[in-house]
C-alpha positions, 0 to 999 in steps of 0.5 A: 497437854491433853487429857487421856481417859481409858485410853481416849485422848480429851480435850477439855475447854474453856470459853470466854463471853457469854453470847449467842455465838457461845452458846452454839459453840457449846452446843455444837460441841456435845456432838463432839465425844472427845471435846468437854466442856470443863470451864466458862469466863465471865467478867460477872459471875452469874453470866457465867454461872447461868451458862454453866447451870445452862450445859451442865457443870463447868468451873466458873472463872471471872478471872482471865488470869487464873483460868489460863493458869488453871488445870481444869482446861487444855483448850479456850474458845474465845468469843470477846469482843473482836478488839480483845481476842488478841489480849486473851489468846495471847494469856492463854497461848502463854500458859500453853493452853490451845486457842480456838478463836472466833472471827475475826480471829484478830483486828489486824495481820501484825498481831496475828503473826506475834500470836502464832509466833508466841504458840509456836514459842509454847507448843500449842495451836492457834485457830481461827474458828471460820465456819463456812470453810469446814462444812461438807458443803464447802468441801462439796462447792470445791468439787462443782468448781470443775464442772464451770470451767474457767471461772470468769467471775464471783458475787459472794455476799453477807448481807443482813440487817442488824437490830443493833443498828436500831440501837446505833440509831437511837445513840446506843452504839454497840461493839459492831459499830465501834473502832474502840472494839475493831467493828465495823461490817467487814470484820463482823460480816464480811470476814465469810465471804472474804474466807470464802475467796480467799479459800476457793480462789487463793490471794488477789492481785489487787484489793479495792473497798468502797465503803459507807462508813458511820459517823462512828467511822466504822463502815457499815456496809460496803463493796470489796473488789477482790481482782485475779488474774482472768477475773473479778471477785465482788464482796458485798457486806453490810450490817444496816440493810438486807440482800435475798440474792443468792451468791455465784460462781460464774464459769465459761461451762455453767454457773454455782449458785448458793444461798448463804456464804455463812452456811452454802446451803442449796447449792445448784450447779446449772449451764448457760441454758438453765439445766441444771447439771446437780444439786449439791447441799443440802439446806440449813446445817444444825449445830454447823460449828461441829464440823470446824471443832473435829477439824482443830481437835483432829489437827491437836490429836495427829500434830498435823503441821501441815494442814495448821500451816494451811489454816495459818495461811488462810487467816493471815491472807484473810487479815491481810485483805482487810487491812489493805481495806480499812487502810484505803479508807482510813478506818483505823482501830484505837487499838492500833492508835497506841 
């Protein structure tokens, strides 16, 4: 159930995990009018209550139980470790709480397609939280796909160096370079430019991923091969080096080209000859994540199953990709082991 104030639909939400990626989330959400922030979940209570002090107010939870059972909350973004998301959507979906879950939405299609069955069983939604696919630059790069003509290949990539991997090094392994957690650097990274093409181009033919797994068994970088009808798709991703190449588009008219497949910014369109046809982003967007919580609060409010259909689509192909992935090089979750 949402909350209605003055005649004003509201949302108020809970977050689980105290990370980085939380803190955007909730700063980008004080952008959002009808989005509240109303209660925060840490296993230790001064995490949380650091975070609550930190936006102003909150009730504080250390408990996944009661918070799903709790009054205070429509709505939980999940941000855990990517091995968790599955056990804590699942709570939440099931005392009819929304979900907003942070990618990898889960660690594999199967539990996917069980959590959306169990949200459709209560009424309530389940969402990926892919940023790159909500932005206005995303929607602007669908546009410039007319002006390449027919699209003989792609690079996209997500290529950066991770100072936990210092940490790996020197024994510290860390939930991104571990199969306990569902890591490894296309669940971690690589999930972007898989969206990406998977959100431009629609499903691959066939799948290949070349990877160079850790001694944890994890991969921590790797080649995916995403093959289409009249052409080829390469995905790089990596978590232990560093790539400054943009990513492209490559058409029979012309070329796209942008700098990251996480944000798409500075995007040029230009022809064989190097002229340069429109620019068409702009450069780093603050508070980004805003774009992704007016779409699923937009979806709630309008009960729009259409474009959830579409969304669930999206994911689940997403998973689909990667499962295919980790299967041809053996790289399985422990979770997946009981």
């Amino acid at each position: 159930m949402l909350t209605i104030l003055g005649g004003t639909i509201l949302l108020r939400f809970g977050t689980i995990g105290t990370s980085k990626i939380t803190n955007s989330f909730i700063e980008a959400s004080r952008f959002i009018d009808e989005f509240e922030l109303a209660a925060i979940y840490s296993r230790t209570h001064n995490k949380a209550q650091k975070l609550a002090n930190k936006f102003g107010g909150g009730k504080v939870f250390t408990n996944i139980e009661k918070m799903a059972k709790s009054n205070a909350i429509d709505c939980v973004y999940i941000a855990s470790p990517n091995s968790l998301h599955y056990k804590h959507a699942i709570t939440f979906l099931e005392h009819k709480k929304h979900v907003i879950c942070e990618k990898p939405i889960f660690s594999n299609k199967k539990e996917l397609m069980e959590a959306f069955q169990v949200a459709k069983k209560h009424g309530v939604f389940l969402f990926e939280a892919i940023r790159n696919l909500y932005t206005p630059n995303f929607k602007k790069l669908q546009k410039e796909l007319e002006k390449v003509g027919k699209i003989r290949s792609a690079f996209f990539h997500r290529v950066r160096y991770s100072s936990r991997y210092e940490l790996y090094l020197k024994g510290n392994v860390s939930n991104v370079f571990s199969l306990e957690f569902s890591g490894g650097a296309l669940m971690d990274v690589g999930v972007y430019p898989v969206h990406l093409a998977v959100a431009l181009f629609g499903k691959p033919i066939k799948v290949l991923y070349t990877p160079v797994k850790l001694s944890t068994g994890v991969d921590g970088s790797g080649t995916l091969i995403l093959e289409y009808s009249n052409f080829i798709c390469t995905i790089m991703c990596s978590k232990i080096s560093t790539s400054f190449l943009p990513c492209e588009i490559h058409g029979e008219k012309g070329t796209i080209s942008f700098e990251d497949s996480t944000k798409i910014n500075n995007m040029r369109c230009v022809n064989h000859d190097k002229r340069q046809l429109s620019v068409v982003s702009s450069s780093d967007i603050e508070h980004d994540i805003c774009y992704e919580i007016e779409y699923f609060l937009k979806m709630i409010k309008e009960n729009n199953l259409k474009d959830y259909e579409k969304s669930q689509t999206q994911s689940l192909l997403v998973l689909e990709i990667i499962d295919k992935a980790r299967k041809q090089n053996q790289i399985t979750f422990t979770n997946e082991l009981q």
